[in-house]
C-alpha positions as a Python dict, from the first residue, in 0.01 Angstrom:
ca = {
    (1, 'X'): (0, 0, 0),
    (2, 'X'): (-289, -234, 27),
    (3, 'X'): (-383, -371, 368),
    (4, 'X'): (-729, -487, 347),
    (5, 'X'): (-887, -768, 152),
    (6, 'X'): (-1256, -774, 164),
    (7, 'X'): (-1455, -1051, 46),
    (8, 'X'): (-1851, -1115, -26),
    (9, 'X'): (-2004, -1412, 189),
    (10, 'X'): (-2236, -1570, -38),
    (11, 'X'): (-2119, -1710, -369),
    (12, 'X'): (-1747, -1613, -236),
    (13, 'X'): (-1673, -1718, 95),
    (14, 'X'): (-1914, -2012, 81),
    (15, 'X'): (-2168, -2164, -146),
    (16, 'X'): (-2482, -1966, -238),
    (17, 'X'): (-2695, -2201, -61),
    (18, 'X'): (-3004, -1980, -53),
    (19, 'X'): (-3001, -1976, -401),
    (20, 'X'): (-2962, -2370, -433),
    (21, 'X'): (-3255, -2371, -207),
    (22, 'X'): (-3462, -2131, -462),
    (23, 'X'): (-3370, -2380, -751),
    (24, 'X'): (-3492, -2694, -567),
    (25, 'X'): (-3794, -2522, -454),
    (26, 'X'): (-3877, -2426, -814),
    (27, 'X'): (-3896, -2797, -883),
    (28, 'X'): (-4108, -2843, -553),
    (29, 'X'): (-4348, -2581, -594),
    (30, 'X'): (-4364, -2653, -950),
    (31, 'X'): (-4325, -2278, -1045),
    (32, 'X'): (-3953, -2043, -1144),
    (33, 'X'): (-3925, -1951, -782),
    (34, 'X'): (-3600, -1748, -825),
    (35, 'X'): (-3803, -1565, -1047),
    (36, 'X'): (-4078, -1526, -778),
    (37, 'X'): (-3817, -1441, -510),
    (38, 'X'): (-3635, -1150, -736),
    (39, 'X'): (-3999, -1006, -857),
    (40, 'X'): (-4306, -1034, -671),
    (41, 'X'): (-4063, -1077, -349),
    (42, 'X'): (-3828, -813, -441),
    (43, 'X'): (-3950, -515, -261),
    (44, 'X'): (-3959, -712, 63),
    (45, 'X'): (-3645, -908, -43),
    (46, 'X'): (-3493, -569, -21),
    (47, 'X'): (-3626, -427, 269),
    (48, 'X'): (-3476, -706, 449),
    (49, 'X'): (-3149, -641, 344),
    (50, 'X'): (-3106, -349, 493),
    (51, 'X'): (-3308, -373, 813),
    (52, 'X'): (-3655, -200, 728),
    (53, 'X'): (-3852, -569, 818),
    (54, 'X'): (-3772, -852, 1015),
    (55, 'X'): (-3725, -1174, 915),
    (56, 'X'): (-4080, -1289, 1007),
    (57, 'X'): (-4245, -1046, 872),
    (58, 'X'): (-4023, -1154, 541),
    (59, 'X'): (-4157, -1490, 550),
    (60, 'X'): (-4510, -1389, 638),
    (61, 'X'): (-4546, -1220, 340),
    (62, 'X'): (-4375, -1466, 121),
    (63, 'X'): (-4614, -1741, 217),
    (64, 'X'): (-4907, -1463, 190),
    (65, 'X'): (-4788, -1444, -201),
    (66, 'X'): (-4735, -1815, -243),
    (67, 'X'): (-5072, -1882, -82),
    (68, 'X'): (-5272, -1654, -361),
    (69, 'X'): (-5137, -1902, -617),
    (70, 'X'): (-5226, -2207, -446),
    (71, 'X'): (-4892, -2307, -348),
    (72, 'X'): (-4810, -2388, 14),
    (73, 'X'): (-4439, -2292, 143),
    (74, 'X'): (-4255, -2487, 417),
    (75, 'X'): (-4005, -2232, 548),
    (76, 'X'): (-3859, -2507, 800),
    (77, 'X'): (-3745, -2664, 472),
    (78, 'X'): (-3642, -2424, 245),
    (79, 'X'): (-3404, -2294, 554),
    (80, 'X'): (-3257, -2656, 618),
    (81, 'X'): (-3175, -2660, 247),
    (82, 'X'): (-3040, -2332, 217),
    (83, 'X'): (-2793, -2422, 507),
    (84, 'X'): (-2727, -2727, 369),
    (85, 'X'): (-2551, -2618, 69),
    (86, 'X'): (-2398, -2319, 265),
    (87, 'X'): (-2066, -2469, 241),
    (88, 'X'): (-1750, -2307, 276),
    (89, 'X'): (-1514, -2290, -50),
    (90, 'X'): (-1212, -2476, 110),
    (91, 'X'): (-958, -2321, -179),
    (92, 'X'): (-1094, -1954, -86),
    (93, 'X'): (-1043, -2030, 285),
    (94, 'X'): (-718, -2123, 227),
    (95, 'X'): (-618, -1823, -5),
    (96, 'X'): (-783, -1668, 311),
    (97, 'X'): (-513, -1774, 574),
    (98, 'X'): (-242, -1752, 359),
    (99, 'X'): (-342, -1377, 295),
    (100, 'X'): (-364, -1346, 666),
    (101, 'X'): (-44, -1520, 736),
    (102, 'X'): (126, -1227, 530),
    (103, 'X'): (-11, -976, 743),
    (104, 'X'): (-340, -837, 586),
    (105, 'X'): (-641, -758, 726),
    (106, 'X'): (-932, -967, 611),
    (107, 'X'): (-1324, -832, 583),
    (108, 'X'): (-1663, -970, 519),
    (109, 'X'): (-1881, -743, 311),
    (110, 'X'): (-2236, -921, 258),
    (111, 'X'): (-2595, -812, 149),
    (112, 'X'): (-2738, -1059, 362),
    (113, 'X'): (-2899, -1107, 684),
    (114, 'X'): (-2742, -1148, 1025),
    (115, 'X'): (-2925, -1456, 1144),
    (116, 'X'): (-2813, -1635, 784),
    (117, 'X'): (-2450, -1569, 872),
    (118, 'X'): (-2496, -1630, 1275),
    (119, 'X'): (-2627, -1979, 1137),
    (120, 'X'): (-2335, -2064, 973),
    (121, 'X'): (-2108, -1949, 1216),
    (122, 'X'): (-2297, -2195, 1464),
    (123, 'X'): (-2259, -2455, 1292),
    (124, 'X'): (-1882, -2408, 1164),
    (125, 'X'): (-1757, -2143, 1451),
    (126, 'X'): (-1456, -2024, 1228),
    (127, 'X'): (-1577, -1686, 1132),
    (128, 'X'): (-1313, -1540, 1364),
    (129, 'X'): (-1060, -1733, 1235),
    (130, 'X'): (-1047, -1628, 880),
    (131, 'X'): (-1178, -1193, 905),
    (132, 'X'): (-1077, -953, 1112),
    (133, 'X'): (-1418, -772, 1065),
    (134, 'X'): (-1793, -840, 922),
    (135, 'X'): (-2005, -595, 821),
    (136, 'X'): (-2352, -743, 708),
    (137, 'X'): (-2618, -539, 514),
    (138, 'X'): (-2911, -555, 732),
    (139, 'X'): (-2700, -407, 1050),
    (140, 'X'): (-2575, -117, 796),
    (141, 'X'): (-2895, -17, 701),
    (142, 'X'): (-2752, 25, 321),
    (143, 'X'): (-2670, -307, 74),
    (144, 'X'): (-2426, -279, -202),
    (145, 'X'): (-2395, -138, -440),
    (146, 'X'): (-2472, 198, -247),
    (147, 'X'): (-2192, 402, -217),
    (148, 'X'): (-2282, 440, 137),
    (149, 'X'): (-2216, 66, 236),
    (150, 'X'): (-1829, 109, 122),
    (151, 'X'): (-1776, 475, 268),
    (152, 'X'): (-1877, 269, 614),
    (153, 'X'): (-1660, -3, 530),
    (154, 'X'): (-1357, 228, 535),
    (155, 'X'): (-1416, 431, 838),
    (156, 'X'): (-1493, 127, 1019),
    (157, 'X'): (-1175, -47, 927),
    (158, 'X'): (-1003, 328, 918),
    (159, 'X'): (-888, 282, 579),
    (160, 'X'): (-835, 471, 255),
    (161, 'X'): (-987, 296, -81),
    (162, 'X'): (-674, 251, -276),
    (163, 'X'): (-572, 58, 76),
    (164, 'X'): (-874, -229, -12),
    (165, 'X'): (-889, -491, -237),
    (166, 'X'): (-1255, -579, -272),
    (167, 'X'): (-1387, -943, -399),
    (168, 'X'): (-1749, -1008, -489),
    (169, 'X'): (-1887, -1197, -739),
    (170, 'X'): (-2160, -924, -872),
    (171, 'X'): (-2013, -715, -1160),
    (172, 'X'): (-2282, -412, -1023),
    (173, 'X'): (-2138, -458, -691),
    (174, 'X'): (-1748, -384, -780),
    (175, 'X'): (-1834, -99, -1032),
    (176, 'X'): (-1885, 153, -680),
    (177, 'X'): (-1604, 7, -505),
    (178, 'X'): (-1382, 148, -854),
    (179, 'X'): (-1540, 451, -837),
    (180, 'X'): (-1397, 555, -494),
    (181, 'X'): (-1097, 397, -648),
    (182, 'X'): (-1082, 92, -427),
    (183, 'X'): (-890, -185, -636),
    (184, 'X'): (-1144, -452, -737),
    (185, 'X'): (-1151, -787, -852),
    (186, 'X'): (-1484, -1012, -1015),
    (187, 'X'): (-1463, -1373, -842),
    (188, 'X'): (-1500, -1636, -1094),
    (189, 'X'): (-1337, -1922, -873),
    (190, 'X'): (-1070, -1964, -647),
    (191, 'X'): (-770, -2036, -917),
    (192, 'X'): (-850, -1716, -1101),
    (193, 'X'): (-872, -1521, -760),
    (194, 'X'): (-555, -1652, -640),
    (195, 'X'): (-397, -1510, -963),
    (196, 'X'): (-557, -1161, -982),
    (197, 'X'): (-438, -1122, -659),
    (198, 'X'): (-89, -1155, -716),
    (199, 'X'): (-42, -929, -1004),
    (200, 'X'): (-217, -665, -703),
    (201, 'X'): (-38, -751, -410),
    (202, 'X'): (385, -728, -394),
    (203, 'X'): (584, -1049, -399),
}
């Protein structure tokens, strides 16, 4: 019997604004900065993740890398944009409470970074009202897809896999989740969610 539903933050829950914010700054820096962020940035990119740097120390070495190529970064910026289009998905909220209304459990599972999520949660303060739990990357010291981050999920919520539905929209992400045989679903938008998750769920 499934009791859990556990959904990804960014590009789920709400809008990927950070990676709005990467687009833009391509344009302003006149240079493929997602490109930038998921290459020269990646080690770091990952390191933050999961806790092994801070957030300064992130940014410090991001301008550091920017600066070598003659481009200056405005982190004030880039963070007001990336919360700017960190929007919630109204129809996925509202799949949300009626999910909750039936009785289940509701999770956030994000690779992401603590502050990012606090940030939203300042400005909108309704976290609480739509998941039970959050579990965030950077506090588990593992990111997904490591098999790790989902065994923690389940002994934190005290569940068994087959118990979970888990939503994300990163194909690489769901494959570990089916290999511990936690029922999976790839979110495309909120219509096709709404109908994968009735053919799982009873009634």
């Amino acid at each position: 019997m499934i009791r859990f539903i556990v959904f990804d933050f960014g590009g789920v829950f709400v809008t990927n604004g950070i990676k709005i914010a990467r687009r833009i700054f391509s344009k302003k820096l006149k240079m493929d900065f997602e490109k930038f962020w998921f290459g020269e940035m990646r080690a770091y990119w990952n390191k933050l993740k999961v806790g092994d740097i801070s957030e300064k120390y992130f940014w410090k070495k991001l301008k550091e890398k920017l600066k070598e190529k003659g481009k200056n970064f405005d982190e004030k910026e880039f963070k007001r944009l990336f919360f700017k289009y960190q929007r919630k998905n109204e129809k996925v909220a509202k799949i949300i409470e009626d999910l909750r209304k039936k009785g289940y459990k509701t999770v956030i599972l994000s690779n992401n970074v603590s502050n990012w999520i606090k940030e939203y949660e300042k400005e909108y303060k309704d976290l609480k009202k739509y998941f039970d739990v959050i579990l965030v990357s950077d506090k588990i010291g593992y990111a997904k897809p490591d098999v790790k981050v989902y065994k923690i999920l389940l002994k934190k919520i005290k569940a068994k896999p087959e118990e979970c539905i888990f939503i994300d929209d990163k194909e690489k992400n769901l494959k570990t989740a089916e290999k511990i045989k936690m029922h999976t679903i790839l979110f495309k938008n909120s219509r096709d969610l709404k109908n994968q998750l009735n053919k799982l769920l009873p009634g």
